[in-house]
N, C-alpha and C positions, 0 to 999 in steps of 0.2 A: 625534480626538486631544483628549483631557480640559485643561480649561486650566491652565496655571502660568506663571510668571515666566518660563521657559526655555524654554518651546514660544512664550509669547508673543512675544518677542525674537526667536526663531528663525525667528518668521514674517514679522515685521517686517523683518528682515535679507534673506528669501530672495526679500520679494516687491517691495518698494519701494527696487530700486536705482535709482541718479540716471536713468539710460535713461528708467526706466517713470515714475519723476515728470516729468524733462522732457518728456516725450510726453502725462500726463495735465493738466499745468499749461498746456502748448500746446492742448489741447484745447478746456480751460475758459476760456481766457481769452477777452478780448475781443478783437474784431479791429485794434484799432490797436497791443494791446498781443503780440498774436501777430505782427505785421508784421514789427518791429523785428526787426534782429542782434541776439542774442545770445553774450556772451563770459564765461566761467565761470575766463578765465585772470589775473584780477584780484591783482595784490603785494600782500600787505599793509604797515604799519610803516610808511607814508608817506601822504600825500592822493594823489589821481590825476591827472593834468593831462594838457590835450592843445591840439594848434595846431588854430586853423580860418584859414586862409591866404583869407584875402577882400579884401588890400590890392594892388593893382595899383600901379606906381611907371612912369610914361609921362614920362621925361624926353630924349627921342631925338629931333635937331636933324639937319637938313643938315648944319650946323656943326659940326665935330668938339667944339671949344673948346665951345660951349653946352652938349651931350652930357656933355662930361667933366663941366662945371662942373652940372649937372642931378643927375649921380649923387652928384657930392659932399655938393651941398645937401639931397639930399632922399632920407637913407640908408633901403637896402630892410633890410626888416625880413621873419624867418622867417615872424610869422602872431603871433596873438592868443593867449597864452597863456591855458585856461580850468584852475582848479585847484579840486580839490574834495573834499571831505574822503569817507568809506566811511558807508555809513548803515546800521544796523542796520534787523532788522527779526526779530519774533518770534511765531510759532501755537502754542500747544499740543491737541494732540487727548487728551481722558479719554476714558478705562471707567469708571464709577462702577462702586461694589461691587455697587451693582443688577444692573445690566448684566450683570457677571460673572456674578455664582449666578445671573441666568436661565438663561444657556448654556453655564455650566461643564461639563456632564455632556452637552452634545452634540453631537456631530463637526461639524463649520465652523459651528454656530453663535454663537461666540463668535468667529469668526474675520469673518464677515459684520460682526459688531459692529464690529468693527475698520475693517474696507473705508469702512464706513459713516462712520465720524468722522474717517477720512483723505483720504476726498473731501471729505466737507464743511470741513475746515481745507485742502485744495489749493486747492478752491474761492474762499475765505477769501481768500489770500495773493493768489491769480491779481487778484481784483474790486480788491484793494489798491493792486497795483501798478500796474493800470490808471487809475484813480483819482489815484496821483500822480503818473503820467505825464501826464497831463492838467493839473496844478496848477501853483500858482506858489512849491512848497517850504516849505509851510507846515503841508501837514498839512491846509487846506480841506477842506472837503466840498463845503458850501452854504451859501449864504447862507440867515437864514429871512423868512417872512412867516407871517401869520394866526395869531400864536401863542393859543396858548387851551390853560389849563390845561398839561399835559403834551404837548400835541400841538402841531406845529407845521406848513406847508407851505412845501415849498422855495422856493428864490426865484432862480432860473425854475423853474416846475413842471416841467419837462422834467428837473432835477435830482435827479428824486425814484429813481433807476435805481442813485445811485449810493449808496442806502442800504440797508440786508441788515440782518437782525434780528439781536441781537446782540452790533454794534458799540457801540464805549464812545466817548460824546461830552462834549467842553468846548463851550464859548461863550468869544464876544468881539468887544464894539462896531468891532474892525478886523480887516480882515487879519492886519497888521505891524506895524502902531503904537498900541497899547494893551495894557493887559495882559487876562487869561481874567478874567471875570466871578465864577470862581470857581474850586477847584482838582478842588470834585467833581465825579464822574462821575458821568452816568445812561447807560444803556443803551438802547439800540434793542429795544420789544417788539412792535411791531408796524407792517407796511409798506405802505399801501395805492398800487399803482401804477398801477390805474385812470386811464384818460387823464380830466380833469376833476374826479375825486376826489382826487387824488392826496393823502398824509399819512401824516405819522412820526408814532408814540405810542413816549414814551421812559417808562421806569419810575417817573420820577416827574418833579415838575416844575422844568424847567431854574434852576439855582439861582441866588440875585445877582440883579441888577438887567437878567436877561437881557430883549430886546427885541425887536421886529422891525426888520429891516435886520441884525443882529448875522448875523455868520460863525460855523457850527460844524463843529468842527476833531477828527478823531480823538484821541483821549485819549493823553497822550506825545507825539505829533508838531506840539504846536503850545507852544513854551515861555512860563512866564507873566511876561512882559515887555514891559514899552511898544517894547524893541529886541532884542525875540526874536531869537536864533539859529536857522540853521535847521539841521531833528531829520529831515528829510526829502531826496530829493533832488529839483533843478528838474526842473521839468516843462514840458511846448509850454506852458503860459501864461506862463513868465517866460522863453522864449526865443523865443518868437514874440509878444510882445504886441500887448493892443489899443494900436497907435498912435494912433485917435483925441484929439482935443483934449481935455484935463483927463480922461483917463485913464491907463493905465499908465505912461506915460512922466514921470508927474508923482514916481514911485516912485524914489527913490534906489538902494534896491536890485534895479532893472531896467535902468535905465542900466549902473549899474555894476554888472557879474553874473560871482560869481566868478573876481573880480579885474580884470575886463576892464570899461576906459569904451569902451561901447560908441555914445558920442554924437560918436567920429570919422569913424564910417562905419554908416551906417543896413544897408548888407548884414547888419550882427551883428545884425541885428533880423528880421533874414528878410524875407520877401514880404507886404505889407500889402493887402488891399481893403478901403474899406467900402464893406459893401452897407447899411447902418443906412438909408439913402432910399429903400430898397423896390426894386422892379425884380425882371427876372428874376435869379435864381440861376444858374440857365444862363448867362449874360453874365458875372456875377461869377466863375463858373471858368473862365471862358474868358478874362478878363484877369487872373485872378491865373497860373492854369497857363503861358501864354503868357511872365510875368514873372521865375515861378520856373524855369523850363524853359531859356529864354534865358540872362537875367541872371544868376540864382543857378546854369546849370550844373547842376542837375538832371539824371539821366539819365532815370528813371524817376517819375514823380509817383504817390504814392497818396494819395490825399483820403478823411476821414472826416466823416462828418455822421451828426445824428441821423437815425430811425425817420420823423419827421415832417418831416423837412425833404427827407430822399431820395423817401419818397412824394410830396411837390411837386413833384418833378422829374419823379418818373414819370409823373404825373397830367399834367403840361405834356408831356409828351414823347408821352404818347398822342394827346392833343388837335392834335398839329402834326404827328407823324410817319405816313407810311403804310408797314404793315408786308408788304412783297409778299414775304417769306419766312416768310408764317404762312398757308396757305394752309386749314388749318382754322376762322382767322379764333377763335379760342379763348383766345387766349394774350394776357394785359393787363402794366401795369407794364416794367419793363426791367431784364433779367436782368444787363447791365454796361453800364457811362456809360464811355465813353471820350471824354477833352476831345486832340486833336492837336496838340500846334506844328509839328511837319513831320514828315517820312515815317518819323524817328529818334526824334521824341520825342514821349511823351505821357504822359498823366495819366488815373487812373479813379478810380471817386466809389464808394464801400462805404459799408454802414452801421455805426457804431459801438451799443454799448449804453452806454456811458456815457458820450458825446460828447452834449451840451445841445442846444436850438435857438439860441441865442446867436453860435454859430460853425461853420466848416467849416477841420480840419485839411487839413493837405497834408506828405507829404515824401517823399524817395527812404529805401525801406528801410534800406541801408547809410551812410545818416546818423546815423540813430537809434538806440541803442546799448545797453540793459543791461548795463554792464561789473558785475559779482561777484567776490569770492574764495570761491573754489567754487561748488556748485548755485545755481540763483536759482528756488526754493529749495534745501534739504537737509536731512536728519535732522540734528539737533543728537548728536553723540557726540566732538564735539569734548574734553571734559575727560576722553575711554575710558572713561565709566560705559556702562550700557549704556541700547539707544535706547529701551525702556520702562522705566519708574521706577516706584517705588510711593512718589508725595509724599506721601501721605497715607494713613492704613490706609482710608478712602473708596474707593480704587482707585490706577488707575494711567495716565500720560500720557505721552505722545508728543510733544518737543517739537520743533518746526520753525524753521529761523533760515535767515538770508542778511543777508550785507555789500553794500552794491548802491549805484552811482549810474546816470544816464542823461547819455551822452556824445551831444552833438549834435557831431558832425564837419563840417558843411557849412552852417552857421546860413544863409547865402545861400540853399540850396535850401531852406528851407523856406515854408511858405504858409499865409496863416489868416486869413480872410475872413470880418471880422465882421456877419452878420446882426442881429443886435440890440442 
């Protein structure tokens, strides 16, 4: 089939319905961010809000008369209101006019062309939303170090996972309390992931008075304001923080997190370890899981950690454990970590790809929530033009959109056990 506007469209229409993207966006994603529930049945025309029910009310006496007078004073309440506004989010996939006249004239080649830059924008979105699911709604990436010239190294190098060539970055001496260095963009051209070499080369050199220690923040998602709003949604960093002393907790808007003070009841903070004084890791999931399992009501635990920090586990677990069901004596590492609370409950340890060495997440799947209206993603044909365009006489693009927050339901079950 020769190409045009109407066969293009027509392919696009006949191959990429929501099915085949929610199936190939599960694919590509990461694994903490394929864990999660997913709900695609999002209202629009209002924020979203939801209770997390973590207040227990124990005022019940022998004494009638205490009882009574216990309920009176000390009224139960539904649960914690969280409210949150819809976040945009948007990809576009082109053909340049190149592209075209190479494969105009030959059967699926131009339609390969197609597959081709619609994986790479699913791709795109999948690494995105994993990325702010992890964050604390700012739009972070990474902190940097070593800057030189146009290149910089993340700051932990184990950070460096969560950058893709590309990407369009701002700078800014804070997280949330300063404003962008500047308003231009430089792009991601080159990604070294090499463990030990690891370094971003961006297309030119970061602009302003950029430094090392400075945050860099996807382009859009980080507003330029000493009291930025936020362009993104929370993520496990601003709902599991690090509780350590003179950190997260010294953050106004962690305490109080989408509307909720959550300095009346430490549960809204989830399950805290630190491991920052060394020790086994293995010990550390065994009293965080144990806490979240318990306390926070947990049914199911799943824990994420990085590459290097799971290989420590295995590497200790080889060294201690004898494996009398490997009778080839062949087989190293360990295929699943399961941590026990009782015969009901338990927790297992996965590796993430954009999970840092800094920390180890934790939560029960159906906490953790993608709420959307519509796909998370979906073709943009929202205004009925159709879902290839020709912006330009250049070619023609595909664009991709979703409205998206992350609903934690059970802030109690969750866990995050700061290594460094």
């Amino acid at each position: 089939m020769a190409f045009n506007a109407t066969a293009l469209n027509a392919y696009i229409k006949r191959t990429y319905d929501p099915k085949f993207i929610d199936n190939s966006i599960s694919q590509m994603s990461d694994q903490v961010l394929s864990t999660i529930t997913k709900k695609t049945d999002g209202e629009g025309g209002e924020d979203f809000t939801w209770l997390a029910d973590v207040d227990d009310v124990d005022g019940g006496s022998p004494d009638f008369t205490v009882a009574q007078g216990s309920a009176t004073n000390n009224a139960s309440t539904a649960g914690s209101k969280f409210r949150s506004d819809w976040f945009p989010y948007s990809e576009v996939a082109q053909l340049t006019s190149d592209i075209i006249g190479r494969t105009r004239n030959k059967d699926g080649a131009w339609q390969q062309a197609v597959d081709t830059a619609m994986r790479k924008k699913m791709r795109a979105i999948a690494h995105n939303n994993a990325v702010v699911l992890q964050g604390y709604g700012w739009g972070e990436i990474s902190k940097i170090q070593s800057l030189s010239g146009a290149t910089f190294v993340p700051n932990p190098r184990s950070d460096i996972t969560k950058f893709v060539k590309g990407m369009p970055l701002v700078f800014s001496s804070a997280l949330n309390s300063a404003g962008l260095r500047s308003s231009t963009i430089v792009y991601v051209t080159k990604v070294s992931y090499t463990v030990g070499a690891e370094l971003v080369t961006c297309s030119a050199n970061p602009p302003g008075a950029t430094a090392n220690g400075d945050w860099c923040f996807r382009a859009g998602a980080r507003q330029d304001s000493a009291t930025p709003a936020r362009l993104v949604p929370v993520g496990l960093g601003a709902f599991f923080p690090n509780q350590n002393s003179g950190q997260d907790l010294t953050d106004a808007t962690i305490t109080t997190l989408l509307t909720v003070d959550r300095t009346a009841n430490s549960r809204l903070y989830g399950t805290f370890i630190d491991a920052t004084g060394g020790g086994s890791v293995l010990s550390a999931l065994i009293d965080g899981c144990q806490e979240a399992l318990t306390v926070g009501n947990a049914k199911l635990l799943r824990c994420f950690c990085s590459k290097a920090t799971y290989a420590g586990v295995a590497k200790d677990l080889n060294n201690g454990v004898a494996y009398y069901d490997n009778p080839q004596a062949k087989t190293i590492g360990t295929r699943e970590l399961t941590i026990y609370s009782s015969d009901k409950q338990k927790a297992t340890l996965e590796v993430s790809r954009v999970t840092n060495d800094n920390q180890i997440w934790g939560f029960a799947p159906e906490d953790v929530i993608a709420k959307s209206i519509g796909g998370f993603p979906h073709l943009d044909s929202e205004d009925g033009l159709q879902m290839a365009r020709q912006s330009a006489a250049a070619g023609y693009e595909i664009r991709w959109f979703q409205q998206y927050i992350y609903q934690f339901a059970n802030p109690a079950g969750g866990l995050r056990i700061q290594l460094v």
